[in-house]
C-alpha positions as CSV (number, residue, x, y, z in Angstrom):
1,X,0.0,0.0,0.0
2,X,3.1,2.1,0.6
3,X,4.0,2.3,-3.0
4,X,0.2,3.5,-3.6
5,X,0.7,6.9,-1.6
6,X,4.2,7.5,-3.6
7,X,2.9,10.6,-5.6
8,X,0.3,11.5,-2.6
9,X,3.6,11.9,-0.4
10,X,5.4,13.2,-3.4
11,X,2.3,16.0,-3.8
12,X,2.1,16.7,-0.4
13,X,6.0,17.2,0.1
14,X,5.9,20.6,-1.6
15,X,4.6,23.9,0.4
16,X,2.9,25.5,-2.5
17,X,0.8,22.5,-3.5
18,X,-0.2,22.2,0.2
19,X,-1.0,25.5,0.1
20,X,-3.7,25.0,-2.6
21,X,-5.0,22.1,-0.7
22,X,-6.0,24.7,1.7
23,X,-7.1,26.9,-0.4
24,X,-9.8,24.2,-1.5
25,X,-10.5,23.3,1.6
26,X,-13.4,25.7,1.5
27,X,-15.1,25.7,-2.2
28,X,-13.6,24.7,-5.4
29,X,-11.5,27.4,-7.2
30,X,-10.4,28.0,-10.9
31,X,-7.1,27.9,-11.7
32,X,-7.3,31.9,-12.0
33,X,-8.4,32.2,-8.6
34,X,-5.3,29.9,-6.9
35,X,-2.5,31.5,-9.3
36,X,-3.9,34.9,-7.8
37,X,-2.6,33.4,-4.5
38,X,0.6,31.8,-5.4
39,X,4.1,32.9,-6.6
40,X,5.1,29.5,-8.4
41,X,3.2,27.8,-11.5
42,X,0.1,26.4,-10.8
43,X,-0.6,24.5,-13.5
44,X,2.4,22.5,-12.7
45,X,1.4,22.0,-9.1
46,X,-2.2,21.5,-10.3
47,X,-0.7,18.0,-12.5
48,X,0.8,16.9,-10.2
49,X,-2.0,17.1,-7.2
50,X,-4.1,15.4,-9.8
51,X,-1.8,12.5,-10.5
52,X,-1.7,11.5,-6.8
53,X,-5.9,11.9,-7.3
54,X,-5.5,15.1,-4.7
55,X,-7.8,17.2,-6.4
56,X,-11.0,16.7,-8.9
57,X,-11.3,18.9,-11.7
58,X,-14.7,20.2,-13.1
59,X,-15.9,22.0,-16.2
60,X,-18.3,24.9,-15.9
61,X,-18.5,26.2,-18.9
62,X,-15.7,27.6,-20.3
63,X,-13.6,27.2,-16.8
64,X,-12.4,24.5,-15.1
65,X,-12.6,24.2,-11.0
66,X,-10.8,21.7,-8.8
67,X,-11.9,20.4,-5.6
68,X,-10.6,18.3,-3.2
69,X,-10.6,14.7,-3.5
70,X,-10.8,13.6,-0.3
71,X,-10.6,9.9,-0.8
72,X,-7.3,9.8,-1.0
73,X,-6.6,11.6,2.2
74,X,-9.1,9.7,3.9
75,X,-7.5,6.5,3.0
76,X,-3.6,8.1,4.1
77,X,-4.9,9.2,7.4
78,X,-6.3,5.5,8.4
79,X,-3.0,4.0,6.8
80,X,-1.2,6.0,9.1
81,X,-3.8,5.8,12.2
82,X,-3.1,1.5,11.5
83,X,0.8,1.8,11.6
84,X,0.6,4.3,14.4
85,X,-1.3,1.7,16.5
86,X,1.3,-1.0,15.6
87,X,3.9,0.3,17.0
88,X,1.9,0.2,20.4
């Protein structure tokens, strides 16, 4: 299952695509609205939060809006709940 979070861990390693993960914490946001909030290339940041299934991205119209995906974090967070109790 480790080798299954590679590119969540990988995603989550850099400040700036944690930073979007806040930033949809709250409401999906166009990719306008998080590169008004960041200093590095979202769209790059963006790919890669998507590979390791992060974030969901929706068409409205002629925009696209990315949400969290929080299946995958879900599924981290009682992976490392289960090895946490192990060690007890």
């Amino acid at each position: 299952i480790c080798l299954a979070f590679a590119d969540t861990f990988k995603a989550l390693s850099d400040p700036a695509r944690r930073d979007i993960l806040e930033m949809l914490k709250n409401k999906p946001l166009s990719a306008g609205e998080i590169a008004k909030q960041l200093t590095s290339t979202v769209s790059y940041h963006l790919k890669v939060l998507k590979k390791a299934d992060l974030i969901r991205e929706n068409r409205k119209k002629n925009f696209i809006y990315y949400e969290l995906n929080l299946t995958v974090l879900e599924e981290l967070m009682m992976w490392l709940s289960d090895l946490k109790n192990k060690e007890n």
